[in-house]
N, CA, C and O atoms as a MOPAC input file, in Angstrom:
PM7 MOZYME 1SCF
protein

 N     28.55000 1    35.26600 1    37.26600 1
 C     29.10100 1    34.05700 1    36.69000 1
 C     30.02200 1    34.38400 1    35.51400 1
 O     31.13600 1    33.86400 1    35.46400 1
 N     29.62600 1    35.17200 1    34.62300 1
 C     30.00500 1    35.49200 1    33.23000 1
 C     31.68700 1    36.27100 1    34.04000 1
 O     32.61100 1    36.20200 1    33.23000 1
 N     32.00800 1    36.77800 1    35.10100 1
 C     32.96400 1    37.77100 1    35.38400 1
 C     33.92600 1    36.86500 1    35.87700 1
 O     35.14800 1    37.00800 1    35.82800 1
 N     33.12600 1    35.67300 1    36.48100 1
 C     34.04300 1    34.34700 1    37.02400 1
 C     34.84600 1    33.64800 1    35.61000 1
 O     36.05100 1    33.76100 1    35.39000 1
 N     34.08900 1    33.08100 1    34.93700 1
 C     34.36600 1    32.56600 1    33.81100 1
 C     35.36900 1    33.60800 1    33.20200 1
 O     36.51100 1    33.19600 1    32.99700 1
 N     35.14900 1    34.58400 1    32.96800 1
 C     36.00700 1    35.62500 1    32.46300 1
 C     37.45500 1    35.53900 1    33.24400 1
 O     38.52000 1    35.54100 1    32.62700 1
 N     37.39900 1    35.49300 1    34.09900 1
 C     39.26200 1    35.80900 1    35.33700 1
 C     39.48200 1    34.42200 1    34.79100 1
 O     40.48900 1    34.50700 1    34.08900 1
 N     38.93400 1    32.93000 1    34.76800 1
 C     39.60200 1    31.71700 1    34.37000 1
 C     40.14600 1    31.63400 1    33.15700 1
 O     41.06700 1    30.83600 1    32.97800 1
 N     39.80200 1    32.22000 1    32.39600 1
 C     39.93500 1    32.19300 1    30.61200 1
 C     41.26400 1    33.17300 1    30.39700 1
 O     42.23600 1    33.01400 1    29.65800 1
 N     40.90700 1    34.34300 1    31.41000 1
 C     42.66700 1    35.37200 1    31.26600 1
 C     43.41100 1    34.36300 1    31.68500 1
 O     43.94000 1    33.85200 1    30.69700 1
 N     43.66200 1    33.91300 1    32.49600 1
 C     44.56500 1    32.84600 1    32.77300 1
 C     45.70400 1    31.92400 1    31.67500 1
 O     46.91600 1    31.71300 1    31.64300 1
 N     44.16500 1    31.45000 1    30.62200 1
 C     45.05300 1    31.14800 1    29.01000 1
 C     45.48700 1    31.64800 1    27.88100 1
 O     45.93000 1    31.06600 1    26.89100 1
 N     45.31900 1    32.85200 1    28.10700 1
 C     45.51700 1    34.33000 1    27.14500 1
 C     45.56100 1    35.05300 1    28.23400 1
 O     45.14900 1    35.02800 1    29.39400 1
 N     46.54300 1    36.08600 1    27.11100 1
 C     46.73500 1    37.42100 1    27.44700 1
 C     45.82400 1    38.83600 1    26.51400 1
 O     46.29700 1    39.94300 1    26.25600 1
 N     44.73200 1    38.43000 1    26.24400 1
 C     43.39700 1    39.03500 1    25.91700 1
 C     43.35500 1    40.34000 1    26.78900 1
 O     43.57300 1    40.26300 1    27.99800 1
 N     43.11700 1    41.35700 1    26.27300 1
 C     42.19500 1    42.32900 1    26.87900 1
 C     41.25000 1    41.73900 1    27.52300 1
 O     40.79400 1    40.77300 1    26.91300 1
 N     40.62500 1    42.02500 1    28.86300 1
 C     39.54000 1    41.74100 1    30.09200 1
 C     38.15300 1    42.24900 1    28.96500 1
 O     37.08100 1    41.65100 1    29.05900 1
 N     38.26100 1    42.93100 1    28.34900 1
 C     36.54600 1    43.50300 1    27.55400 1
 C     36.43200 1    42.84900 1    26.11900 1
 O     35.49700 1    42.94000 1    25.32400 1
 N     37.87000 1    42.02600 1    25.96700 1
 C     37.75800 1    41.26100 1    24.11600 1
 C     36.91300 1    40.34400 1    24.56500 1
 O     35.95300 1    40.28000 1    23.79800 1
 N     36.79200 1    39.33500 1    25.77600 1
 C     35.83800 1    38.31800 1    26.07600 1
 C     34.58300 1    38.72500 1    26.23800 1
 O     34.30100 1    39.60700 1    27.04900 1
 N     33.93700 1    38.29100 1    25.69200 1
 C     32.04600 1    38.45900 1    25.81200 1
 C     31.98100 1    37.55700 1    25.44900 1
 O     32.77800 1    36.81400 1    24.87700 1
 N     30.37700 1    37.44000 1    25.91600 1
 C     29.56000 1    36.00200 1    25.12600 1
 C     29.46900 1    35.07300 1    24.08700 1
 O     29.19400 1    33.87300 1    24.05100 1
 N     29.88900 1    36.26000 1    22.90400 1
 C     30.11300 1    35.59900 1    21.76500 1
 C     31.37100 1    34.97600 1    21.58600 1
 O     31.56300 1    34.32000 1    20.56200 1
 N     32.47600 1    35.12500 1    22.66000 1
 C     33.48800 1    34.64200 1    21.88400 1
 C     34.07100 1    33.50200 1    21.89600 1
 O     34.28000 1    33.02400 1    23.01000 1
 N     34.48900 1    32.76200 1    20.75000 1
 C     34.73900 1    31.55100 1    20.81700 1
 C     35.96800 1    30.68900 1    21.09900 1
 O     36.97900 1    30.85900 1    20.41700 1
 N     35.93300 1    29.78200 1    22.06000 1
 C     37.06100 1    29.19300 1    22.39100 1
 C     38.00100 1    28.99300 1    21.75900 1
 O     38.96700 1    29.71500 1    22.00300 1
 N     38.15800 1    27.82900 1    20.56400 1
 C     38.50900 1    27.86100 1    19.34200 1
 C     39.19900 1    29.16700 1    18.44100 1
 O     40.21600 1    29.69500 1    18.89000 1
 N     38.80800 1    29.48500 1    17.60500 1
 C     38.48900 1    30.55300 1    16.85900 1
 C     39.10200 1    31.93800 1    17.34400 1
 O     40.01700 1    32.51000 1    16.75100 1
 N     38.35800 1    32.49500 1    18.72500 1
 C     39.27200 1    33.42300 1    19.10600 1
 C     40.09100 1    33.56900 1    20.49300 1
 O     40.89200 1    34.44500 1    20.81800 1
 N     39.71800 1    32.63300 1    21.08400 1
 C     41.02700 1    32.83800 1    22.07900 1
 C     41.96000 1    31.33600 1    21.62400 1
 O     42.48900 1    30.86800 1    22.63200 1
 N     42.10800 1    30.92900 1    20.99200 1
 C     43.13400 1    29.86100 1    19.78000 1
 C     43.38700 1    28.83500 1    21.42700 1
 O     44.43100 1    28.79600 1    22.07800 1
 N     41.96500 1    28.04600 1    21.77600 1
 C     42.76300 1    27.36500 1    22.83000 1
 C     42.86000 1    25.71100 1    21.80500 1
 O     42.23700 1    25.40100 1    20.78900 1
 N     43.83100 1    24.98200 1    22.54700 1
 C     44.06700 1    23.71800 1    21.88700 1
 C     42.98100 1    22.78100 1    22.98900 1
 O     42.26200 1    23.18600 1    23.90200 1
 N     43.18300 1    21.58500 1    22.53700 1
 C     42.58900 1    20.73900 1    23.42400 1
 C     43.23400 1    20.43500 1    24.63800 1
 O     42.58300 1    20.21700 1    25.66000 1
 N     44.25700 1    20.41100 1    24.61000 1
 C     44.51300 1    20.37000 1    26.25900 1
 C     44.38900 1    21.59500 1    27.41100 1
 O     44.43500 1    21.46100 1    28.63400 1
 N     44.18500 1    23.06500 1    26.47800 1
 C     43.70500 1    24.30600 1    27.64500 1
 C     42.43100 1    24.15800 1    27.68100 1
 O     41.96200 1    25.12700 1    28.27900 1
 N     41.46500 1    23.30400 1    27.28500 1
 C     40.10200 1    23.46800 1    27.07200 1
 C     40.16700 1    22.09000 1    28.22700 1
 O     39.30200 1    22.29700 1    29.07800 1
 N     40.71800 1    21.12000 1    28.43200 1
 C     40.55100 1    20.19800 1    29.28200 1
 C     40.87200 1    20.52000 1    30.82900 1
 O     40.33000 1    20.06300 1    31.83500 1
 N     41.92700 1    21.45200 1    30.70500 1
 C     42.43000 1    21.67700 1    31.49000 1
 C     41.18900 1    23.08900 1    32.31900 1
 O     40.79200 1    23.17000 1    33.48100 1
 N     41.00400 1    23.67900 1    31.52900 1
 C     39.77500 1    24.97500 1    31.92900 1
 C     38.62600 1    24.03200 1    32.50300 1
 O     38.25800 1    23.95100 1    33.67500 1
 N     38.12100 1    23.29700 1    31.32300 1
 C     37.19700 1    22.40800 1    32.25600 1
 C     37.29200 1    22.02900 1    33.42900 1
 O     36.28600 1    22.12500 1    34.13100 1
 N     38.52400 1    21.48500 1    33.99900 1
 C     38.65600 1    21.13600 1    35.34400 1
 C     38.58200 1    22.35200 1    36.36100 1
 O     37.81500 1    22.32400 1    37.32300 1
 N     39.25600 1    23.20700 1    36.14700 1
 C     38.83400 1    24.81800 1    36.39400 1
 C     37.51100 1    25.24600 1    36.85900 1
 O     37.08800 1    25.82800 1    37.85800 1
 N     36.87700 1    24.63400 1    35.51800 1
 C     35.25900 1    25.46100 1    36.05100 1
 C     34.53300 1    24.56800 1    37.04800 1
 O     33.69100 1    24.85900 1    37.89700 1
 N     35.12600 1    23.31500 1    36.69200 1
 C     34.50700 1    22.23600 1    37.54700 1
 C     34.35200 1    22.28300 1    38.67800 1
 O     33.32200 1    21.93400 1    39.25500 1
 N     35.80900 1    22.92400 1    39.43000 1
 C     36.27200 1    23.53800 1    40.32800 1
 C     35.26900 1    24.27300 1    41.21800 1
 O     34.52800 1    23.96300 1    42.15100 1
 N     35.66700 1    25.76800 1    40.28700 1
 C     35.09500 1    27.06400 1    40.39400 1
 C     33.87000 1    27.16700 1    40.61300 1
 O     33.35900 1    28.20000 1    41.04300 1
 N     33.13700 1    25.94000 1    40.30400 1
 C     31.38000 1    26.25300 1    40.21900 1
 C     30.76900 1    24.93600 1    40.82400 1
 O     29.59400 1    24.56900 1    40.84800 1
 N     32.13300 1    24.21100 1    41.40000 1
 C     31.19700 1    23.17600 1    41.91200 1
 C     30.33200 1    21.99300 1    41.20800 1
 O     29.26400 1    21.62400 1    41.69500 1
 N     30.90700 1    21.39800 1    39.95800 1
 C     29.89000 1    20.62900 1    39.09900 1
 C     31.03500 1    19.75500 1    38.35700 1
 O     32.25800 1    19.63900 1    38.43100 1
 N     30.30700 1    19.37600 1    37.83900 1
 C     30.95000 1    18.08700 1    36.91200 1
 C     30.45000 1    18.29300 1    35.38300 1
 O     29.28800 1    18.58400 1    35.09800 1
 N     31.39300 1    18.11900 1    34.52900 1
 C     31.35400 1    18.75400 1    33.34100 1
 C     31.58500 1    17.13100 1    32.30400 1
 O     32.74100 1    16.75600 1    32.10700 1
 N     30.65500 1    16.48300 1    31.85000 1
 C     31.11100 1    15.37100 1    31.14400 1
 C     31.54500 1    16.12600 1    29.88100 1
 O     31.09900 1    17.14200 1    29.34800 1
 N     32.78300 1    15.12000 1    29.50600 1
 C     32.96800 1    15.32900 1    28.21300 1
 C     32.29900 1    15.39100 1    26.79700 1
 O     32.81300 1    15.80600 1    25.75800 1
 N     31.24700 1    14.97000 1    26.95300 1
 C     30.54000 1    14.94600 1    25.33100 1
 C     29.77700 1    16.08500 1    25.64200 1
 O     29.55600 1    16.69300 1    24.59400 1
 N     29.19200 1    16.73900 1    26.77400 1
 C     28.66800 1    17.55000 1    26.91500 1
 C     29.16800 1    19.32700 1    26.13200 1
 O     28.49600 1    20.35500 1    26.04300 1
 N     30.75900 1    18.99400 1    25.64200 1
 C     31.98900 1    19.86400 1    25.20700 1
 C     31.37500 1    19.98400 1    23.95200 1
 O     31.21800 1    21.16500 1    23.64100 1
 N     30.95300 1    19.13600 1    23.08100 1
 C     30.35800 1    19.30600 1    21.92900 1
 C     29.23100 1    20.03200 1    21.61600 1
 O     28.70400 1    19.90700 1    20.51100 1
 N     28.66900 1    20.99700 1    22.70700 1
 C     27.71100 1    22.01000 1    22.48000 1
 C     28.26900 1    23.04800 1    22.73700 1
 O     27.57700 1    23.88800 1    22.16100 1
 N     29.17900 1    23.62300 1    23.29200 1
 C     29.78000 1    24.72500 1    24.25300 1
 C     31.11400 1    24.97700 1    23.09100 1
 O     32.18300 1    24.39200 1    22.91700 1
 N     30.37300 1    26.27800 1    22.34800 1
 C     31.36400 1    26.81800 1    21.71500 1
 C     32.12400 1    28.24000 1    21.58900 1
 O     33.07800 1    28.61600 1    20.90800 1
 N     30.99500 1    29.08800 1    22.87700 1
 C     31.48100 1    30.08700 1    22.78000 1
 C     31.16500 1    30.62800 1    24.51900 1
 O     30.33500 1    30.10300 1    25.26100 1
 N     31.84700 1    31.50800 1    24.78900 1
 C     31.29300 1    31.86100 1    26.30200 1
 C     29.72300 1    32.25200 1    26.69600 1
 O     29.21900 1    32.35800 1    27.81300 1
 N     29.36500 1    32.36000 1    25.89700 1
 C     28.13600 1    32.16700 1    26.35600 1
 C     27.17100 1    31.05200 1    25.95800 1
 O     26.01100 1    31.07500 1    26.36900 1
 N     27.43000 1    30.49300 1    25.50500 1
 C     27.40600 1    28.43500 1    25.17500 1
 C     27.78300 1    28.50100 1    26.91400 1
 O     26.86300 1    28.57000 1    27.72900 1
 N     28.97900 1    28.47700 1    27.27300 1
 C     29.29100 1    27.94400 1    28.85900 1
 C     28.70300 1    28.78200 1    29.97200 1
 O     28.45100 1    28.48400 1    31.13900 1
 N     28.53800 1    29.99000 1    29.25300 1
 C     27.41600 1    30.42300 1    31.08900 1
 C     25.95900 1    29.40000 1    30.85600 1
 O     25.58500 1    28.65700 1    31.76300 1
 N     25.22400 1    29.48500 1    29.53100 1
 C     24.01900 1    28.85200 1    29.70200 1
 C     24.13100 1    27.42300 1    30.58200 1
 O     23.32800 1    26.90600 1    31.35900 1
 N     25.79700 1    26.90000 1    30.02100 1
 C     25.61100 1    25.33400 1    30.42300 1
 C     25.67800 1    25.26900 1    32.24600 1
 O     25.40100 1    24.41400 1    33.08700 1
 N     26.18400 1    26.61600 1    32.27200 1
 C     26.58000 1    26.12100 1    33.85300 1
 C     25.56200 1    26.60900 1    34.75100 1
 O     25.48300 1    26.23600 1    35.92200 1
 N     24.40100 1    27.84500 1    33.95000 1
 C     23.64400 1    28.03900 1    34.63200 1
 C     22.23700 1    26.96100 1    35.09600 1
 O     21.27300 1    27.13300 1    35.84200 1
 N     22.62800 1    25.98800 1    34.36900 1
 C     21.49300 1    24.63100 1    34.52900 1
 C     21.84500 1    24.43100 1    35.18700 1
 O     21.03800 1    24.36200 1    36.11400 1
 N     23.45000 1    24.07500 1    35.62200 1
 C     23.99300 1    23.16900 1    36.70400 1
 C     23.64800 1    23.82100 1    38.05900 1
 O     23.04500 1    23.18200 1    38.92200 1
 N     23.94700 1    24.80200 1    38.19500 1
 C     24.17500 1    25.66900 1    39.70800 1
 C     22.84700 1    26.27200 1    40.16500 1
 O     22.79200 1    26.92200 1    41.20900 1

């Protein structure tokens, strides 16, 4: 999951493939705005088959904030 999430996120940066880990934060270090974070959402929504409500965004701050969230879902 974490390697999936990882190929969607290169997509909005041009990051080194090993700067992303768990800890890192949307915000903060890959500098996404609100519309690449809306737009990724639909992405994972995609990618994993689920539905991602929006207020649910207000816990999910770092990549591994979003594997935990998606591992409930799937």
């Amino acid at each position: 999951m974490l390697e999936k999430i990882i190929d969607i996120l290169l997509e909005y940066n041009d990051l080194p493939r090993e700067s992303i880990t768990t800890q890192t934060r949307f915000l903060a270090d890959l500098h996404m705005n609100s519309l690449d974070i809306m737009d990724m959402v639909g992405r994972f929504e995609e990618a994993f088959g689920v539905e991602i409500p929006t207020e649910d965004l207000n816990s999910i701050f770092t990549v591994g904030d979003l594997v935990a969230y998606l591992e409930k879902l799937v």
